[in-house]
C-alpha positions in Angstrom: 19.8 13.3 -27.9 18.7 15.1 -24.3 20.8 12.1 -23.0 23.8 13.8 -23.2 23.2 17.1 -22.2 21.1 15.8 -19.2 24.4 14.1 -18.0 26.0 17.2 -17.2 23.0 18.5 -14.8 23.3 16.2 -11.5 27.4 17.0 -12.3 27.3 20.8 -12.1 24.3 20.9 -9.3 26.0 17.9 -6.8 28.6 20.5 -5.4 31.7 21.0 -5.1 34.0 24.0 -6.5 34.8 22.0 -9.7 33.0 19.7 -12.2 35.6 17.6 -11.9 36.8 17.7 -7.8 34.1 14.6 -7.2 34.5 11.8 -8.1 30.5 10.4 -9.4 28.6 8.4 -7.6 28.2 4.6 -8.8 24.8 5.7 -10.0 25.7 8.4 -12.3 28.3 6.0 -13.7 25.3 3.1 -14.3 23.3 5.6 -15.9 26.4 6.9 -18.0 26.3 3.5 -19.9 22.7 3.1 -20.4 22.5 6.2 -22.0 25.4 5.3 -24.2 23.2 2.1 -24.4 20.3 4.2 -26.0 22.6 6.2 -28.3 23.6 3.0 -29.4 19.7 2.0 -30.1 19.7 5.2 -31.7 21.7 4.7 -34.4 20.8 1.6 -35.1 17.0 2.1 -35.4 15.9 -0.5 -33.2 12.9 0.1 -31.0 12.4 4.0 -32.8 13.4 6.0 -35.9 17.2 5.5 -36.4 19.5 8.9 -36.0 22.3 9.1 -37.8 25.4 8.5 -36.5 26.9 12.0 -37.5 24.1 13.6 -35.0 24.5 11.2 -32.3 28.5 11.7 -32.6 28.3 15.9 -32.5 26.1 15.9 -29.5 28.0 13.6 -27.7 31.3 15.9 -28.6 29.6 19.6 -28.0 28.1 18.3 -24.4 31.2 18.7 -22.7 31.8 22.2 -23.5 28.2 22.6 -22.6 29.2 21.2 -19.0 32.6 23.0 -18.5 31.4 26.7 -19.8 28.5 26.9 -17.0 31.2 25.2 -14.7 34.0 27.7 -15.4 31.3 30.8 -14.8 30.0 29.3 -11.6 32.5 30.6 -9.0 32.8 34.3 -10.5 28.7 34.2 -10.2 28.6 32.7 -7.1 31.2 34.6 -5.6 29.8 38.0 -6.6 26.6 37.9 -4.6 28.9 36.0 -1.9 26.7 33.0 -2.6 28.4 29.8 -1.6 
């Protein structure tokens, strides 16, 4: 399920001092739902082997924290080598 964790790339790279300071672009919102979409597909088996719904649910709930933990260290990184 890269879906999920590839969601939270373009969100920490598009700028901005927080994750959640911008609001997304109407493209990142399009893609949101198709990858829901394919989650979805997932599950169900259709098109590729089905996943169960217990793997499918636990990524989608540990990819936030793996958005906000890189977000939260950002500025302290940044701000040491007076990156900005």
């Amino acid at each position: 399920m890269v879906v999920f964790s590839s969601q939270a790339t373009p969100c920490l790279l598009r700028g901005g001092p927080r994750l959640w300071s911008l609001r997304p672009s109407v493209w990142l919102g399009a893609f949101s739902a198709v990858d829901l979409a394919a989650a979805v597909l997932a599950t169900t088996g259709w098109v590729m082997a089905p996943i169960t719904v217990w793997l499918v649910a636990c990524r989608l709930l540990t990819s936030p924290v793996f958005a906000v933990v890189p977000d939260a260290a950002r500025p302290p990184i940044f701000r040491w080598p007076q990156v900005t």
